[in-house]
N, CA and C atoms of all chains as a GROMACS GRO file, in nm:
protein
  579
    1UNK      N    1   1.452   4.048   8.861
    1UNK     CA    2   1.375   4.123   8.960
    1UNK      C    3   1.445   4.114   9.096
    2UNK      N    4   1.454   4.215   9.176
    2UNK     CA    5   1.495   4.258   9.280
    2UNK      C    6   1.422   4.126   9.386
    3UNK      N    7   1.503   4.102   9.492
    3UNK     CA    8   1.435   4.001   9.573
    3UNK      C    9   1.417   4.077   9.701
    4UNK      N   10   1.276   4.139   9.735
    4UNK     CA   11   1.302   4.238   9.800
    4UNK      C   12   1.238   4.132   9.943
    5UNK      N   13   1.286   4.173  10.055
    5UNK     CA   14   1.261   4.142  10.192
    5UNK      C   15   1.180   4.206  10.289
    6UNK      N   16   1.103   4.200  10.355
    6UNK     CA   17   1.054   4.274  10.440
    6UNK      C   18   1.080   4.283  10.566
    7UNK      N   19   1.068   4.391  10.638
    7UNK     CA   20   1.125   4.379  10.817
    7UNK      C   21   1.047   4.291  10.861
    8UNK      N   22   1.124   4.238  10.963
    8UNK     CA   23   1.080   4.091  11.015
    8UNK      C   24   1.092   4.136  11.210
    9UNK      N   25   1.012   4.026  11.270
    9UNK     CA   26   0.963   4.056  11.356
    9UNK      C   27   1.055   4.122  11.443
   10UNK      N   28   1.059   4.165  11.588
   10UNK     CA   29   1.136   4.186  11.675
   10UNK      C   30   1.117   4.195  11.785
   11UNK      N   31   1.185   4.140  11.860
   11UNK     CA   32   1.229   4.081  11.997
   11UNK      C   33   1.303   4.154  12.086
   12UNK      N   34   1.238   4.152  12.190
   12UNK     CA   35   1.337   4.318  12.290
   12UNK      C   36   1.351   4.207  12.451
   13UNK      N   37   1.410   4.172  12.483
   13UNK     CA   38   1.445   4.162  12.630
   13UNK      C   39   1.554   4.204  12.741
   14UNK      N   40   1.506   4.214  12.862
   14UNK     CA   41   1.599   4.244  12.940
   14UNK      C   42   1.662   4.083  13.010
   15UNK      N   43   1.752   4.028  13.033
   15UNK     CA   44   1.840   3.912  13.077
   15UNK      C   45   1.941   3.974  13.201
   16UNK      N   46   1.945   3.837  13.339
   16UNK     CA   47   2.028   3.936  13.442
   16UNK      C   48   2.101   3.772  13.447
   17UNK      N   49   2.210   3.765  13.469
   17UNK     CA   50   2.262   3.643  13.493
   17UNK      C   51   2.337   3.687  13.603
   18UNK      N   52   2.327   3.540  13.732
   18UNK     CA   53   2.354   3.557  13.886
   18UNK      C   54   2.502   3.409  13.841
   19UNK      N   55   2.597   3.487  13.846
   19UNK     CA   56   2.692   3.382  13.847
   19UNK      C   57   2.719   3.281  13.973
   20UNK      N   58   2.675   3.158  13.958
   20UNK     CA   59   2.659   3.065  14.081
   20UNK      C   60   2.851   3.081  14.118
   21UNK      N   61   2.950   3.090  14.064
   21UNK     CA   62   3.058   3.103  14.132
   21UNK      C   63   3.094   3.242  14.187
   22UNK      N   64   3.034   3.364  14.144
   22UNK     CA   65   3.033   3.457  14.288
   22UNK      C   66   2.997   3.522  14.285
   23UNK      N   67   2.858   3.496  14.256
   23UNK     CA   68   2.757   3.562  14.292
   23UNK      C   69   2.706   3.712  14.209
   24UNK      N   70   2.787   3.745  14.153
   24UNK     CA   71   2.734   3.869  14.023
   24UNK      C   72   2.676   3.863  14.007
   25UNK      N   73   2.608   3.984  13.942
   25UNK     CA   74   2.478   3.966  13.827
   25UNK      C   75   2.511   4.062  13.749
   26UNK      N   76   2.525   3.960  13.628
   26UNK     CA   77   2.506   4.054  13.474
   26UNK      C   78   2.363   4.102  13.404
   27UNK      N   79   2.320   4.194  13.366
   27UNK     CA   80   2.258   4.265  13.280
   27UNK      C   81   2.292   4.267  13.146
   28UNK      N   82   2.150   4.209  13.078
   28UNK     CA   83   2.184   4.261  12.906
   28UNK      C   84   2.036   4.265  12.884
   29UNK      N   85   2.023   4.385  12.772
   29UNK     CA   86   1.942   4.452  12.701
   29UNK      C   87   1.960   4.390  12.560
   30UNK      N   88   1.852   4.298  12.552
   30UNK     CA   89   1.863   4.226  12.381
   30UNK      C   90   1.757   4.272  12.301
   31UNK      N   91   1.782   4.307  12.179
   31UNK     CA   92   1.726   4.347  12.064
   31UNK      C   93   1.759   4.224  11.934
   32UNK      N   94   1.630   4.197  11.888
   32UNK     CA   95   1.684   4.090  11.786
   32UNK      C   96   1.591   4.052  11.697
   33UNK      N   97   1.551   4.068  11.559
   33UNK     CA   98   1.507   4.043  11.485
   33UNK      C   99   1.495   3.878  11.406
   34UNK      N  100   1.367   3.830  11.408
   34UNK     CA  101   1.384   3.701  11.370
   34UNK      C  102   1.360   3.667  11.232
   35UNK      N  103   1.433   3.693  11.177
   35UNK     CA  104   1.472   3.710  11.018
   35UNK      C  105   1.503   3.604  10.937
   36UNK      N  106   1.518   3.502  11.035
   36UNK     CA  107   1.556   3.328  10.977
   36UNK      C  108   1.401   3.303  10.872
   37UNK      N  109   1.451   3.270  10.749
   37UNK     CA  110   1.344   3.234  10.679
   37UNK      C  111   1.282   3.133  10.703
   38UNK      N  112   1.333   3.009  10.814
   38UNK     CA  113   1.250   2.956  10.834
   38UNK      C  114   1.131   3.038  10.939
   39UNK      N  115   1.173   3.104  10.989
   39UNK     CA  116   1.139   3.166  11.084
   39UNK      C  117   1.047   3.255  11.014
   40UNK      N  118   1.093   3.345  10.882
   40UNK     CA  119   0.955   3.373  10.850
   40UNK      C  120   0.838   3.318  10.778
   41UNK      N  121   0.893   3.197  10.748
   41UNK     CA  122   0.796   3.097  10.700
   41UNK      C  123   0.642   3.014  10.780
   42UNK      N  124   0.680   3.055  10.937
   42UNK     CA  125   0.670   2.952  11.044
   42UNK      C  126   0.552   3.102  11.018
   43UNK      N  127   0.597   3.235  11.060
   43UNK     CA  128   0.506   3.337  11.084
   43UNK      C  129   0.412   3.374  10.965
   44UNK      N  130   0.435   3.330  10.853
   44UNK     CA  131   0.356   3.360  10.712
   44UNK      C  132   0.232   3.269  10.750
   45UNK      N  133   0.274   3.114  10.760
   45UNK     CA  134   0.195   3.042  10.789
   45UNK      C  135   0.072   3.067  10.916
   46UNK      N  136   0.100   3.082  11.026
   46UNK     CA  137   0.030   3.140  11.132
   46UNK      C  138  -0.040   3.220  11.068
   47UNK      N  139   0.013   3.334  11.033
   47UNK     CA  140  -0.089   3.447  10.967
   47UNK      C  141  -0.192   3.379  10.902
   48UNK      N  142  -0.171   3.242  10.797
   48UNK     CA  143  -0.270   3.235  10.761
   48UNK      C  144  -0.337   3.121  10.809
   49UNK      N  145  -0.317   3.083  10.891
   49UNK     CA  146  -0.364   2.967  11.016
   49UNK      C  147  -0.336   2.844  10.915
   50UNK      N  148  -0.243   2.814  10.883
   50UNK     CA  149  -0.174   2.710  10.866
   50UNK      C  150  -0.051   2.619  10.925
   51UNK      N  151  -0.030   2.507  10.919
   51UNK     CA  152   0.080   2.434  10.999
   51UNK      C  153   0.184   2.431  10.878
   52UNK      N  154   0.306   2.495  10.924
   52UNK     CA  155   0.420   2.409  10.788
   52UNK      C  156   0.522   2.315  10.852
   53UNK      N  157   0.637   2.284  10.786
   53UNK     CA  158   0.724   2.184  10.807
   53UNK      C  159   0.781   2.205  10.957
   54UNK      N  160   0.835   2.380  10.946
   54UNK     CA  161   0.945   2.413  10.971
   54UNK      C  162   0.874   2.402  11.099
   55UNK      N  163   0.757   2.353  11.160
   55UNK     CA  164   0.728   2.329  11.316
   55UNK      C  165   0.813   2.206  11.366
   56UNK      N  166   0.936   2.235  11.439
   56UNK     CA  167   0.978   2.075  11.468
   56UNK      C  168   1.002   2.053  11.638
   57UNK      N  169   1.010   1.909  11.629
   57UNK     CA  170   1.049   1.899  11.814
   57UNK      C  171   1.173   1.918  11.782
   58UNK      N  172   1.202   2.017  11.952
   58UNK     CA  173   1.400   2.015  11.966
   58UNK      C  174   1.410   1.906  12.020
   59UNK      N  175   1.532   1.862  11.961
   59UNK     CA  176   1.573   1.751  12.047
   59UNK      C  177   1.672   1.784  12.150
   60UNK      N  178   1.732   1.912  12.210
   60UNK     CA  179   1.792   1.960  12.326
   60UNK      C  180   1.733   1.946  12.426
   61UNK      N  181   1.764   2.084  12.501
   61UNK     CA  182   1.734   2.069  12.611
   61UNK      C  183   1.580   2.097  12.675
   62UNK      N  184   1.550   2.067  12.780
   62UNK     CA  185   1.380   2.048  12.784
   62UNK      C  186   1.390   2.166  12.927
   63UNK      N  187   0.898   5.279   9.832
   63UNK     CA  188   0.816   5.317   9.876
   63UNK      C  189   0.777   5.211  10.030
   64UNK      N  190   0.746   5.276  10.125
   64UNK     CA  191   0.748   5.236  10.255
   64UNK      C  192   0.618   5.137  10.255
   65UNK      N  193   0.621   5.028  10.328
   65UNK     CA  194   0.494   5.006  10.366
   65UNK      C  195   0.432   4.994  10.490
   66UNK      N  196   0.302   5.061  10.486
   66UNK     CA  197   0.264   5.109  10.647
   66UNK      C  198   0.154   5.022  10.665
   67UNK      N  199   0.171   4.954  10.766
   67UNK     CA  200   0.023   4.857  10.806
   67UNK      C  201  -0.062   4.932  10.922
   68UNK      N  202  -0.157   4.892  10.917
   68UNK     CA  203  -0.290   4.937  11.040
   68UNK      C  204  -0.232   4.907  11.180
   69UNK      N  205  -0.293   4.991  11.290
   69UNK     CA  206  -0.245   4.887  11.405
   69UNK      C  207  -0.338   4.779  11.397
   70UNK      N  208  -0.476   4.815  11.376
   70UNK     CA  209  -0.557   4.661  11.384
   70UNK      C  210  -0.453   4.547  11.290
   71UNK      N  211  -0.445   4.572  11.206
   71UNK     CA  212  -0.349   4.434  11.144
   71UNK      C  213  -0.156   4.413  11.181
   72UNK      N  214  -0.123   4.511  11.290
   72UNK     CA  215  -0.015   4.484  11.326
   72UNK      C  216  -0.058   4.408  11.422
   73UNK      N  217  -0.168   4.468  11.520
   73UNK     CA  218  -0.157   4.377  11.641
   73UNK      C  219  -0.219   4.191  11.607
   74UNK      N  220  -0.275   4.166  11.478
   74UNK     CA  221  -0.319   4.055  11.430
   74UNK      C  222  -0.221   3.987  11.404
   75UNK      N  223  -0.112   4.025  11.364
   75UNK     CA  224  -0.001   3.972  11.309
   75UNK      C  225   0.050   3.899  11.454
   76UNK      N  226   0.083   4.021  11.559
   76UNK     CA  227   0.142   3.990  11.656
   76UNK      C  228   0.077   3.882  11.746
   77UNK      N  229  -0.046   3.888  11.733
   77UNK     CA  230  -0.120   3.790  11.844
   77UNK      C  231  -0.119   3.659  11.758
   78UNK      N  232  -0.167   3.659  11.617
   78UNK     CA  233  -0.093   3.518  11.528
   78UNK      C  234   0.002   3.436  11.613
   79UNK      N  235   0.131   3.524  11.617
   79UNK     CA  236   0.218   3.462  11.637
   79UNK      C  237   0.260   3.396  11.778
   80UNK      N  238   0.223   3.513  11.920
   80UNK     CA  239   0.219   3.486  12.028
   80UNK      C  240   0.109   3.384  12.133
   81UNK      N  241   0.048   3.409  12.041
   81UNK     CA  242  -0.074   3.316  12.109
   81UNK      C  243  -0.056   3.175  12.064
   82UNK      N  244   0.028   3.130  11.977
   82UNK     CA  245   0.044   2.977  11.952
   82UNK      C  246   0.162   2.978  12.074
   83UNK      N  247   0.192   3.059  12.163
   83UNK     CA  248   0.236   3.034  12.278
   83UNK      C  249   0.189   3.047  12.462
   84UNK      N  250   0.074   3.029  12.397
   84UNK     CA  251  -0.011   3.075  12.519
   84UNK      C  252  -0.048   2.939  12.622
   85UNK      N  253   0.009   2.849  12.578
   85UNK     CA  254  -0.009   2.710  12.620
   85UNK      C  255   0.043   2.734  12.767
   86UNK      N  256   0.016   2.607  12.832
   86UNK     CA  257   0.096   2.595  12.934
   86UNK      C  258   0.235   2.534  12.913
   87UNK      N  259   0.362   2.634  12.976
   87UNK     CA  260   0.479   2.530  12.982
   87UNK      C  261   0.564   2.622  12.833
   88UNK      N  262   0.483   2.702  12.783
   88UNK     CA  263   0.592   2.755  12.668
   88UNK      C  264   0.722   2.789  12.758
   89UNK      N  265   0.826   2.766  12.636
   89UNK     CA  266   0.961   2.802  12.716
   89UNK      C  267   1.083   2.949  12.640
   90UNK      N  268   1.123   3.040  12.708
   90UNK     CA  269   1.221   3.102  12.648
   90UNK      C  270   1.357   3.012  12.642
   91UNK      N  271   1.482   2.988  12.539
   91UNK     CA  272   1.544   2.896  12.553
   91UNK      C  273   1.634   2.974  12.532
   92UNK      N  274   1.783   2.951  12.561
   92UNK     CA  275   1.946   2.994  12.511
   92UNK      C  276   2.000   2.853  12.465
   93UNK      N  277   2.043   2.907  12.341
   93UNK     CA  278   2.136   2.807  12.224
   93UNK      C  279   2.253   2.846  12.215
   94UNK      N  280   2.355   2.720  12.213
   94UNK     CA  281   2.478   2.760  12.169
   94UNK      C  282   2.466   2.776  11.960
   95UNK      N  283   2.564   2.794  11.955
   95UNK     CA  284   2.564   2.766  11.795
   95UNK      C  285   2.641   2.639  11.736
   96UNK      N  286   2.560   2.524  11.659
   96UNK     CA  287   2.466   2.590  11.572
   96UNK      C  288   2.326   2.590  11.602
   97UNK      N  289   2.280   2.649  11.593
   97UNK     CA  290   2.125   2.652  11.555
   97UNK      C  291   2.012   2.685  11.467
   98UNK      N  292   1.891   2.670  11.403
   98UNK     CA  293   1.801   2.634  11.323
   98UNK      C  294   1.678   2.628  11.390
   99UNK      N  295   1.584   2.709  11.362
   99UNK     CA  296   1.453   2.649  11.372
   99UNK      C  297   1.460   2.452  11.329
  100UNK      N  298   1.488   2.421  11.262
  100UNK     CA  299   1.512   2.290  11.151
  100UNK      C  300   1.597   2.218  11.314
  101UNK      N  301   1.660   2.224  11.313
  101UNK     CA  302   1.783   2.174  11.414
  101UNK      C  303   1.826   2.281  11.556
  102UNK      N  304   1.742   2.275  11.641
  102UNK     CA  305   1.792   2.405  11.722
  102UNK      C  306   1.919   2.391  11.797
  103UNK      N  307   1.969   2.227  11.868
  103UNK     CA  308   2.070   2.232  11.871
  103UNK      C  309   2.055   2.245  12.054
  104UNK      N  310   2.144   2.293  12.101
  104UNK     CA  311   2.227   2.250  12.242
  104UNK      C  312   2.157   2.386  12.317
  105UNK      N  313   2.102   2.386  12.410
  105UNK     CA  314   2.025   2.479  12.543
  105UNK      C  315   2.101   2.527  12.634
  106UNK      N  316   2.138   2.607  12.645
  106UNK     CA  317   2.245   2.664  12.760
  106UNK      C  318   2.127   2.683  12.903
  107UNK      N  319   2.065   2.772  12.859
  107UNK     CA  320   1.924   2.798  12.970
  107UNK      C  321   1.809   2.788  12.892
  108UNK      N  322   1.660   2.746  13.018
  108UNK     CA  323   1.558   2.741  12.977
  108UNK      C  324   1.493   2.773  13.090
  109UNK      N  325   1.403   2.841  13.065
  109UNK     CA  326   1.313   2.958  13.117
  109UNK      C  327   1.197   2.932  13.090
  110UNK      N  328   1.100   2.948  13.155
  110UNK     CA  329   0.920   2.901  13.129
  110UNK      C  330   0.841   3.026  13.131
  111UNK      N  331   0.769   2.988  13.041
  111UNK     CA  332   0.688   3.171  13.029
  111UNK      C  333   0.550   3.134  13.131
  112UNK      N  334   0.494   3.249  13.137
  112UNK     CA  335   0.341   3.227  13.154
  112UNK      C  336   0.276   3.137  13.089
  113UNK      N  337   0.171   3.178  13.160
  113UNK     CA  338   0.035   3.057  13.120
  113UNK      C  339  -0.088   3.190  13.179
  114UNK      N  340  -0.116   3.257  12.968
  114UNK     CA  341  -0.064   3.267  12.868
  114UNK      C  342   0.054   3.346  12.869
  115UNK      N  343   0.144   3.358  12.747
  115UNK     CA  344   0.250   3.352  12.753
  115UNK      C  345   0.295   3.489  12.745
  116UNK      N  346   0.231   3.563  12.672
  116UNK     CA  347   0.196   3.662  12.604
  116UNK      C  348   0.014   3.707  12.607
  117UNK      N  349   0.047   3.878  12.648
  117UNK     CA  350  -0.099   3.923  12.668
  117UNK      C  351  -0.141   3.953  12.510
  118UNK      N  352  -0.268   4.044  12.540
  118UNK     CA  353  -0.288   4.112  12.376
  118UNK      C  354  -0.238   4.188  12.334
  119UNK      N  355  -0.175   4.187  12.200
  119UNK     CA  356  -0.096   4.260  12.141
  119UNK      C  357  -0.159   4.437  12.103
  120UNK      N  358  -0.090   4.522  12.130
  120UNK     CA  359  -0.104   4.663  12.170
  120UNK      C  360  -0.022   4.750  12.108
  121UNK      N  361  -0.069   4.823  12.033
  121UNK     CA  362   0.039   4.923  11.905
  121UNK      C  363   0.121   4.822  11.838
  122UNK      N  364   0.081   4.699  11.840
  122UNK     CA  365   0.138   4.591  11.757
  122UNK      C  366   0.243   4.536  11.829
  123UNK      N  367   0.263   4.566  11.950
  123UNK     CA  368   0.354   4.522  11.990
  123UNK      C  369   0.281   4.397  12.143
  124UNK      N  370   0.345   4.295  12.209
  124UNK     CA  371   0.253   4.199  12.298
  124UNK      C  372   0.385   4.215  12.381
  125UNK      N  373   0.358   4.150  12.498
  125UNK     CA  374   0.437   4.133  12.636
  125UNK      C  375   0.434   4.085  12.729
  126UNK      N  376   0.538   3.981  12.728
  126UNK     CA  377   0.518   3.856  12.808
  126UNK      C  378   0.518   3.902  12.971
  127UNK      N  379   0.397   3.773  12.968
  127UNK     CA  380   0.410   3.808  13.194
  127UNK      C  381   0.528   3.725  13.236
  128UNK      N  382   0.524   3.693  13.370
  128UNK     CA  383   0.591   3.665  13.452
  128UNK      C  384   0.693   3.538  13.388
  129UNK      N  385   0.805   3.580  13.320
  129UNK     CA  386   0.892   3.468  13.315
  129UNK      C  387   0.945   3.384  13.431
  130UNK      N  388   0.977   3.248  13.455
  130UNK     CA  389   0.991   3.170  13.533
  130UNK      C  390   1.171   3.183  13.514
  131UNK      N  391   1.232   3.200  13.626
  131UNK     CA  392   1.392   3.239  13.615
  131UNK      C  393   1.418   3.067  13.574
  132UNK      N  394   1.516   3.030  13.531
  132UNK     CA  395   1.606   2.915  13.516
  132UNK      C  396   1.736   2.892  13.663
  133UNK      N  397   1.705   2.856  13.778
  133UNK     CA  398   1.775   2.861  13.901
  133UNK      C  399   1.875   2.771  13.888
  134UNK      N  400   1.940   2.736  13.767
  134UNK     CA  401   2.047   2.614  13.778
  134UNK      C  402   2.059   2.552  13.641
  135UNK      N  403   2.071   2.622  13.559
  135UNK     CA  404   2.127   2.630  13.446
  135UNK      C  405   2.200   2.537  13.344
  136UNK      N  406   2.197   2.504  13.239
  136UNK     CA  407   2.276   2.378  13.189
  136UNK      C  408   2.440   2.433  13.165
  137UNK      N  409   2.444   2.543  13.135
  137UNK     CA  410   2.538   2.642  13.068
  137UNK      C  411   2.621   2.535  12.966
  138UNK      N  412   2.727   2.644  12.947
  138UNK     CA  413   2.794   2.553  12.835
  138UNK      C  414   2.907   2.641  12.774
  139UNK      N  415   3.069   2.548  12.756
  139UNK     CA  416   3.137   2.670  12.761
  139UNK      C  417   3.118   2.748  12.626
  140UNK      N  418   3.073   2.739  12.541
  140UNK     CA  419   3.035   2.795  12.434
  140UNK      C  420   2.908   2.927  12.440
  141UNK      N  421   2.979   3.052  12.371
  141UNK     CA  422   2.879   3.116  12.404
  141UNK      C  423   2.724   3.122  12.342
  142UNK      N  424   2.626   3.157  12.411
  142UNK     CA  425   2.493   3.185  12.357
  142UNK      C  426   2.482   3.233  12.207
  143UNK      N  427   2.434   3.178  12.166
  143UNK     CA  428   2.432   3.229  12.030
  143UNK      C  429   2.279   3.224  11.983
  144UNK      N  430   2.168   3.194  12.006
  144UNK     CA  431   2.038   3.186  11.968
  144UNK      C  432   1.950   3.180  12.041
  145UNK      N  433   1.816   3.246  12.055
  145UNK     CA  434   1.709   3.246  12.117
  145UNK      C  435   1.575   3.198  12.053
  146UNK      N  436   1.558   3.115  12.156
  146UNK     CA  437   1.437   3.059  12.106
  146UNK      C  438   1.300   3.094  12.204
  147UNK      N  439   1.182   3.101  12.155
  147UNK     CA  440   1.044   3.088  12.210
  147UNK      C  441   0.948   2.987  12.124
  148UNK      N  442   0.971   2.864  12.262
  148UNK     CA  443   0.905   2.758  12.201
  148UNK      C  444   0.807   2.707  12.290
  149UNK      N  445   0.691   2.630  12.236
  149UNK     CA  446   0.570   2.544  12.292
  149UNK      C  447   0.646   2.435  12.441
  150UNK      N  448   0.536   2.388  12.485
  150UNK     CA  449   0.574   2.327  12.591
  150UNK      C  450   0.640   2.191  12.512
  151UNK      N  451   0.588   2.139  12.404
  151UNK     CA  452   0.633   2.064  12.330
  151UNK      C  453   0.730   2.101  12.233
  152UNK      N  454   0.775   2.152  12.288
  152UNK     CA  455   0.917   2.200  12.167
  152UNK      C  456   0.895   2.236  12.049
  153UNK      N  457   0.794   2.279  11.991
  153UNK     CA  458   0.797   2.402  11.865
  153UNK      C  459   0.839   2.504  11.869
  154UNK      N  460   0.920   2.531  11.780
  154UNK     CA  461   0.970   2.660  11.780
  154UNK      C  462   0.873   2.749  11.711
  155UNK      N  463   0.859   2.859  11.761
  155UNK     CA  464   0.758   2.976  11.723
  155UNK      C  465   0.823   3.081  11.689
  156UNK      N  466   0.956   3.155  11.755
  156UNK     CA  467   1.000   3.280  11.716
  156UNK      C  468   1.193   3.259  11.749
  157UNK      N  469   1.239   3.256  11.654
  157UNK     CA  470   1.425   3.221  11.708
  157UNK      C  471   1.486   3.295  11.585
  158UNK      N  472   1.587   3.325  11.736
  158UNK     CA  473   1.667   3.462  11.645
  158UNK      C  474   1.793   3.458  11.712
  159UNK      N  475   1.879   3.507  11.656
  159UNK     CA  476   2.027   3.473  11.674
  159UNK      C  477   2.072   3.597  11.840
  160UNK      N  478   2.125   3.533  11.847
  160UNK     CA  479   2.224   3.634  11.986
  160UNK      C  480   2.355   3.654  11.972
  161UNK      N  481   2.438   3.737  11.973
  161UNK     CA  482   2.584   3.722  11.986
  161UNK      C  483   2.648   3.865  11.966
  162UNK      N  484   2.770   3.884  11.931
  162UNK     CA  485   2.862   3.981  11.910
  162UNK      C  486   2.780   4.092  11.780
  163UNK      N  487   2.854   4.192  11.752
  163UNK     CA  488   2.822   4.316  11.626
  163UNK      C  489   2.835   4.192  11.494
  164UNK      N  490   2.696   4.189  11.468
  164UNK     CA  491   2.738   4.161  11.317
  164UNK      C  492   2.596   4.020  11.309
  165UNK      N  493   2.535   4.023  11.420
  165UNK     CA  494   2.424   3.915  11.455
  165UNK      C  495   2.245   3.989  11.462
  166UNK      N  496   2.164   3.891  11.452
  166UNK     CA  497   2.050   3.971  11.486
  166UNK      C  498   2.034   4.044  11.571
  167UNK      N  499   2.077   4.003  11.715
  167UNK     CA  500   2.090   4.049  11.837
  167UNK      C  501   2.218   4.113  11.856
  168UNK      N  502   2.273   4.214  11.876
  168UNK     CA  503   2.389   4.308  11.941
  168UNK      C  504   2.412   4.294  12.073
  169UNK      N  505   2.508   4.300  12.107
  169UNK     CA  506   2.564   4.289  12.249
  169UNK      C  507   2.692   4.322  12.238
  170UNK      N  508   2.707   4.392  12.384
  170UNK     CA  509   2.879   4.470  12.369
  170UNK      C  510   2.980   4.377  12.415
  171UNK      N  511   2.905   4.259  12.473
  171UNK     CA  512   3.013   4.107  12.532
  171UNK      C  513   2.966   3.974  12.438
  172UNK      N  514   3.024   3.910  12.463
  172UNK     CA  515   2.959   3.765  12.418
  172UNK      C  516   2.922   3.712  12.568
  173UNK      N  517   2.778   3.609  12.544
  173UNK     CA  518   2.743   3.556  12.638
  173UNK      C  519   2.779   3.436  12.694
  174UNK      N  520   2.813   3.377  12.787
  174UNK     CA  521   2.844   3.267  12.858
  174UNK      C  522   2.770   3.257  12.976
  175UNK      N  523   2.701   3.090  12.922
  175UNK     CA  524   2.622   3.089  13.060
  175UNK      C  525   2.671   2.979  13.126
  176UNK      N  526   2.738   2.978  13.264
  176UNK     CA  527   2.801   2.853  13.323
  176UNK      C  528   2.712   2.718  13.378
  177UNK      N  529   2.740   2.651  13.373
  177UNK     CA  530   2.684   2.534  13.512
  177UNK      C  531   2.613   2.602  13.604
  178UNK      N  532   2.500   2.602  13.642
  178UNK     CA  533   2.482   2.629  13.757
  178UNK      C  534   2.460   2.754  13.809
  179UNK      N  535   2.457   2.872  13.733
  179UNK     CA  536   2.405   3.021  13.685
  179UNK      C  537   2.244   3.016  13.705
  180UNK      N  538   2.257   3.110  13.745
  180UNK     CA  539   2.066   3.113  13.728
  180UNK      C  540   2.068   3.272  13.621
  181UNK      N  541   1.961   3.212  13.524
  181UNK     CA  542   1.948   3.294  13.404
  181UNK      C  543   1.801   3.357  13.426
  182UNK      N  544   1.747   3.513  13.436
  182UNK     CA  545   1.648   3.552  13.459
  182UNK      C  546   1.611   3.653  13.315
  183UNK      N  547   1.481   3.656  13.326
  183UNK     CA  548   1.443   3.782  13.202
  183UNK      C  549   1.320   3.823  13.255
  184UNK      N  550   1.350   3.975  13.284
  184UNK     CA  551   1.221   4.056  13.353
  184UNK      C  552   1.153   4.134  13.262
  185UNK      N  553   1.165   4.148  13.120
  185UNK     CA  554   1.049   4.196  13.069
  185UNK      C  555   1.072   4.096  12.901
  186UNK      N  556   0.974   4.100  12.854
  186UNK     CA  557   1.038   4.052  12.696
  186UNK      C  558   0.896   4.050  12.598
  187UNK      N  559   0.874   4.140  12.469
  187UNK     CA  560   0.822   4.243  12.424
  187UNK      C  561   0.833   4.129  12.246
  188UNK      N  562   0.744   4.122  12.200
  188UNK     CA  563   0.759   4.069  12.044
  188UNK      C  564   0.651   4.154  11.955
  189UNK      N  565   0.720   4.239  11.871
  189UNK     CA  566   0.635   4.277  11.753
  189UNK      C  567   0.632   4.240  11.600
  190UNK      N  568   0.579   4.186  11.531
  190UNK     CA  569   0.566   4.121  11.447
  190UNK      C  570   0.596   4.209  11.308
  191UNK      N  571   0.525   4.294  11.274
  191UNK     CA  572   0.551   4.421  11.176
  191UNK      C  573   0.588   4.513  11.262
  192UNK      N  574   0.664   4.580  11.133
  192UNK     CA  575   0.637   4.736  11.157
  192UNK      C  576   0.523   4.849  11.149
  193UNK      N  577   0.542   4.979  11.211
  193UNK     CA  578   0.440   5.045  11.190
  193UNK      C  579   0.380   5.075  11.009
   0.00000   0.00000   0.00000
């Protein structure tokens, strides 16, 4: 059987970055689908008001 | 054969998901690679959403208020490669890749965010299904 997938969420932002060495600013237009299965695992769950694994602390940056 | 959902159950979907970010202190984040929901890995910038984070979701689609700019940046010479929207406590809720043709996210550059950059985002939009 076919392992079929479904469209997964999506994410639209605008981003301006002010370069502290001189001063620019870049523009970007992001489009991005969150398609990581953990990622749709995390949203299956929600839907059905459940907690799963894939909730974790980052250990980066805060 | 297509499948078409309601808006009442698109916008359910969408508020599901956004409203476990409605906390105080949720954060938009930039990752180098690698990253994982599981392991997210190294923060280039971090950005603070509203409080809530996200309004009610509308043609299935929700939209965050007033992001908090990042005025001083961790950067990193490695470029951005992942986006995250996570709890004030670091759950990840919605992460999706960033980078060059061939990634979730498209872009006509690769991103680099330096030391000391201030990283801003003036609108940012999450829909959960499709129509």
């Amino acid at each position: 059987m076919t392992d079929l997938v479904g469209k997964p969420g999506e994410l639209r932002m605008t981003i301006s970055i002010t370069r502290k060495a001189t001063g620019i600013v870049e523009n970007y237009e992001l489009v991005g689908q969150a398609e990581d299965k953990e990622t749709d695992a995390a949203l299956q769950a929600l839907v059905n008001g459940k907690k799963t694994e894939t909730e974790v602390k980052d250990g980066g940056h805060s | 054969m297509a499948v078409t959902h309601s808006t009442a159950a698109r916008d359910a979907a969408t508020d599901a998901v956004v409203d476990a970010l409605d906390g105080a202190g949720s954060k938009l984040v930039f990752r180098i690679s690698p990253s994982s929901v599981g392991s997210p890995g190294t923060a280039a910038a971090t950005l603070t959403m509203a409080t809530p984070a996200f309004g009610a979701s509308s043609s299935g689609t929700a939209t965050a208020g007033t992001i908090t700019s990042d005025t001083n940046a961790t950067g990193n010479a490695s470029a951005v490669a992942y986006a995250s929207l996570q709890t004030s406590g670091d759950v990840i809720r919605i992460h999706c890749a960033v980078a060059a043709s061939g990634s979730d996210i498209n872009m006509t550059n690769g991103l680099t965010v330096a030391n000391g950059d201030t990283v801003s985002c003036s609108s940012l939009t999450y829909t959960a299904l499709s129509a």
